[in-house]
C-alpha positions in Angstrom: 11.2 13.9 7.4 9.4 12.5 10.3 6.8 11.7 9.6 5.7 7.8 8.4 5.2 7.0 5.2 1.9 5.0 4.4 1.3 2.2 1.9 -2.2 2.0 0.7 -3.1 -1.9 -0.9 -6.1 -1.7 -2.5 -7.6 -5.0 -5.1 -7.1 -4.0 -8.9 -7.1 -7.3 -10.9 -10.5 -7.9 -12.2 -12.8 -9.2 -15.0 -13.3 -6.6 -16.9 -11.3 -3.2 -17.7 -13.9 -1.3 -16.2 -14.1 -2.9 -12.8 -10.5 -2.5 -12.6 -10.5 1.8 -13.8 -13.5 1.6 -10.7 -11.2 0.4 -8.2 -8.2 2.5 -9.5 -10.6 5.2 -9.2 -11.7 4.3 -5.4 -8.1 3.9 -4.7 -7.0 7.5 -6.3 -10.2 9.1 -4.1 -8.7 7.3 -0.6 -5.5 8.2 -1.7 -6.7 12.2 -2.0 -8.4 11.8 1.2 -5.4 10.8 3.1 -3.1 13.3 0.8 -5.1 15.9 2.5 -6.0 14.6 5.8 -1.7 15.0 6.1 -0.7 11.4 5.6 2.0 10.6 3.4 0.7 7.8 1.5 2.0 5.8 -1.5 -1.1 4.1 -3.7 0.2 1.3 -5.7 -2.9 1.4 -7.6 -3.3 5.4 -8.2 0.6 5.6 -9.2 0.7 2.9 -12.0 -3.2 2.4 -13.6 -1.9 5.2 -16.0 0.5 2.9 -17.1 -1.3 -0.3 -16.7 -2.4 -1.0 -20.3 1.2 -1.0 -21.9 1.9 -3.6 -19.2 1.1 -7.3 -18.0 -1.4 -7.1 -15.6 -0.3 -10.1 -13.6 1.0 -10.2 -10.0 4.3 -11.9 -10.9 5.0 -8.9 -13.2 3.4 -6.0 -10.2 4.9 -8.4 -7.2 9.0 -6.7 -7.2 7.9 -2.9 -7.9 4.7 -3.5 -5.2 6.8 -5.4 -2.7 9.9 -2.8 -3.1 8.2 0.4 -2.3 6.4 -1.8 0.5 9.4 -2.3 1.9 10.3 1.3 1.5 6.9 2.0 3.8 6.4 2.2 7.8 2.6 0.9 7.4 0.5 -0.9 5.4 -3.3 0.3 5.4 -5.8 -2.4 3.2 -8.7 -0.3 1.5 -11.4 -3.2 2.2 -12.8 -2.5 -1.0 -15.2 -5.5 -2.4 -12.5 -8.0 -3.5 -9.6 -7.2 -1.1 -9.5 -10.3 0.7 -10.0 -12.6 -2.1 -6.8 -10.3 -3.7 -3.9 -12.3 -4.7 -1.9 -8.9 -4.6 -3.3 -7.8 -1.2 -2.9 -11.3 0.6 1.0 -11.1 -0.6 1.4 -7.6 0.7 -0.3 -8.2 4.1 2.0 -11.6 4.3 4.8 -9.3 3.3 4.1 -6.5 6.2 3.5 -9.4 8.9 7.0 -11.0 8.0 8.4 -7.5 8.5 6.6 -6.9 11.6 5.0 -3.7 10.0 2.2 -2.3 11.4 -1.1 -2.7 9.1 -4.6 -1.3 9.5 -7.6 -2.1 7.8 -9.8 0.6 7.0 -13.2 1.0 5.3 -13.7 5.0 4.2 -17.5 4.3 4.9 -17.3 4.2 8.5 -14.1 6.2 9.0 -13.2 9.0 7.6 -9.4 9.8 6.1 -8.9 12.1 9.3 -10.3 9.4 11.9 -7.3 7.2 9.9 -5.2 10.0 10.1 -5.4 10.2 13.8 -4.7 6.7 14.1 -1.5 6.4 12.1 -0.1 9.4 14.1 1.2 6.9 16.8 2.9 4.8 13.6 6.5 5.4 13.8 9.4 5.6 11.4 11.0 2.1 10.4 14.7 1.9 10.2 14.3 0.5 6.2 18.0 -0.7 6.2 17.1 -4.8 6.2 19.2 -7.1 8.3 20.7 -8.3 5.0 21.9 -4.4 4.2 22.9 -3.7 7.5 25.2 -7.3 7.5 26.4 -6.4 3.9 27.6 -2.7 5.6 29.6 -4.5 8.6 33.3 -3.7 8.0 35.2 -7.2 8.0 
């Protein structure tokens, strides 16, 4: 496939279990949007809050899944949800996406819609995901 595929980091952790199934939810609804609008999008948030409970909800425990299928992305898009910036989950995956020299885009759904993103990400291109520590460990000697 061609075509890029899209991280969405969105704020989860919060005070009580009902903030948290309220973001999941606002996450799972930009998620459809840009499902539909074309964009191949992986939501961190949407594809683990059924699984959430059984699990720590700390981001030592959510940093290597998160951070792996980051990697595995060709752009990061922060749903500015109330909370992202204060995120200790979003802060590490924008840090992670700036040391990578991935593209990232903030978006707030209010004032642009999943097909105004959608037209925007269309100039994002395919990364080459093989790291320079991969591509070293595949040299012949």
């Amino acid at each position: 496939m061609d075509r890029p595929l899209i991280y969405l980091a969105s704020p989860y952790t919060a005070t009580s279990f009902d903030q948290q199934c309220e973001r999941a939810g606002r996450a799972s609804n930009a998620l459809a949007s840009l499902l539909s609008a074309g964009v191949l999008t992986y939501s961190p948030i949407s594809h683990t809050h059924p699984v959430a409970g059984c699990l720590p909800s700390t981001w030592e425990f959510w940093r290597m899944p998160s951070l792996c299928m980051l990697d595995r992305c060709d752009c990061l898009v922060v749903l500015m949800l109330p909370g992202w910036s204060d995120s200790v989950g979003v802060r590490a995956e924008i840090a992670f996406a700036h040391e990578r020299y991935m593209p990232i885009v903030y978006w707030e759904p209010e004032f642009v819609t999943a097909v105004q993103l959608a037209e925007q990400l269309s100039c994002v291109k395919r990364r080459n995901i093989n790291s320079m520590e991969h591509a070293s460990q595949e040299r012949p000697a």
